[in-house]
C-alpha positions, 0 to 999 in steps of 0.5 A: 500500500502506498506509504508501506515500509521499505524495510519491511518489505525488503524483510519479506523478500529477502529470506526467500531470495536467500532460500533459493540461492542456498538451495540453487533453485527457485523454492519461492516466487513472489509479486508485488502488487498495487491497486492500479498496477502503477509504482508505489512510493514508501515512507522513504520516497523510493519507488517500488515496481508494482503489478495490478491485482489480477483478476484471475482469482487463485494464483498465489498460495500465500498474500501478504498485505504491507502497509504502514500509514493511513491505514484507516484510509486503505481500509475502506477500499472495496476494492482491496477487501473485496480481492483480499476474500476472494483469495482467502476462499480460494485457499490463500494464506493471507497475511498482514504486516504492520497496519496490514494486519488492519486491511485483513480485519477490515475484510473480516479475515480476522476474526476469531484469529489472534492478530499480533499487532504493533503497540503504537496501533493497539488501542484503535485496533481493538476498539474497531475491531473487537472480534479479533483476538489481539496478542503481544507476540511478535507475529502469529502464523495460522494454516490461514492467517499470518500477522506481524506488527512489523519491524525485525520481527518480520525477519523472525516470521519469516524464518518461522514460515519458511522452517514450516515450508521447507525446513528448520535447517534451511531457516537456520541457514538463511539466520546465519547469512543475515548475521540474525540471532533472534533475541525474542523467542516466539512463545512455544518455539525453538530459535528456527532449526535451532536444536542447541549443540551440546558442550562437546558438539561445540568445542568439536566444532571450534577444535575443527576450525582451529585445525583447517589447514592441518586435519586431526583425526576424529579420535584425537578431536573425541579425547579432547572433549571428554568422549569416545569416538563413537560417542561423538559420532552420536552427539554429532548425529544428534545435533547436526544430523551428519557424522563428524567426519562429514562435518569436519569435511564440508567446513574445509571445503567451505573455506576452501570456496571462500579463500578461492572467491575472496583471495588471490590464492592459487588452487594449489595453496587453497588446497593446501591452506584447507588440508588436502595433501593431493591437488587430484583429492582436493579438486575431485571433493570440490567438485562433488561438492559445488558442481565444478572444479575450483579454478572455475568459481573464482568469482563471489557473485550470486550465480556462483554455486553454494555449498548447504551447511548442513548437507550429508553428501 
């Protein structure tokens, strides 16, 4: 809506354009949409590209309504709530951020539902709409209705609705790039693909990373946290889903990308800086890894491949 968060809009898009570079194919589409189909200008002033509402009814399984100012005003459009139902009964889930949540009531999407609305709005929102159950959590996801008062949590949303669409281990990933640790846990969840590492699995972890360029074997790396082999083996299944070996490889070669794409280091110093005695071994693991050889992804750009964190083989 005219007037929305270009924050807040950037909050939404992101982590999907983050879930399909991680996974290096498209899970997620989106389209922004105004009213008329013309551009919208935010509260900062820019402009944003828009498409009209279409007309065919069904098209999205997910809507997201964002709107910051004059929210009492977009409310009232026929137009708008009319649309709003018609992809509801159509399977929709409809969603509301920041005084978007109020265009949902004003269509009666609301009712009955719990709406997480922002403080500065909260009082006019319940007296205009006492149906609406309204929260102090930072969003709420429902099978049909989402809601989030706005600003970083946002983010939380949407790491939440992803973990619930496509998993918690890439909304965990997708936290990790946006350098985001969520402060507020919403109530009744676990932090995205969170599971906490154990004691051991950490110290495995940081040992690994400290021993890159100089591999030790997983027996050492076990007597040093206070575990037997096997017994790492387990921790690490538990918390990682993967087998420390497994880990320990994955982290070497992900240093690996990074020191090729951001340094002038040959492939041969890059193999060596990252363990591997043999250039033939270090080329041939790449490869299975990234889909190609490493003198060839030379360049840190978002077409070049990407190694999942998490990923088993």
């Amino acid at each position: 809506m005219p007037q929305f968060s270009n924050l807040g809009l950037g909050l939404l898009i992101e982590p999907l354009a983050i879930a399909n570079w991680l996974a290096q194919r498209p899970l997620f589409e989106w389209t922004v949409l105004s009213i008329d189909g013309q551009p919208v200008r935010a509260t900062n002033g820019m402009l944003t590209p828009a498409q009209p509402l279409p007309d065919e009814a069904g098209r999205f399984s997910t809507v997201f309504v964002i709107a910051s100012f004059e929210a009492k005003k977009h409310a009232k459009n026929r137009k708008i709530k009319a649309w709003l139902q018609r992809e509801s009964v159509f399977g929709a889930q409809v969603g509301g951020v920041e005084t978007g949540t109020e265009m949902l009531a004003a269509a009666s999407l609301l009712d009955g539902h719990l709406a997480a609305v922002h403080w500065d709005n909260l009082e006019g929102f319940e007296e205009a709409y006492p149906k609406v159950k309204v929260t102090a959590q930072r969003y709420t996801i429902e099978p049909r209705v989402i809601t989030c008062p706005g600003g970083m949590a946002i983010v939380d949303m949407m790491l939440d609705w992803i973990a619930q669409h496509v998993g918690a281990e890439l909304a965990a990933e997708i936290s990790q790039h946006l350098l985001h640790s969520r402060g507020d846990v919403q109530p009744g969840r676990t932090e995205a693909g969170a599971a906490p590492m154990s004691v051991q699995v950490s110290e495995a972890i940081r040992l690994m990373q400290e021993s890159v360029a100089t591999p030790v074997s997983c027996e050492h790396i076990a007597a040093a946290v206070g575990l037997s082999k096997r017994q790492l083996e387990r921790h690490f299944k538990r918390y990682t889903s993967i087998a420390p070996l497994q880990y320990y490889l994955n982290l070497r070669v992900a240093t690996a990308h990074k020191l090729l794409q951001q340094t002038e280091l040959s492939v041969s110093q890059v193999a060596a800086a990252t363990g591997f005695d043999s250039l033939e071994h270090f080329s041939r693991t790449y490869k299975a890894k990234f889909g190609c050889q490493p003198s060839r992804d030379r360049s840190q750009s978002w077409e070049a491949p990407v190694m999942r964190q998490w990923i088993s083989a």
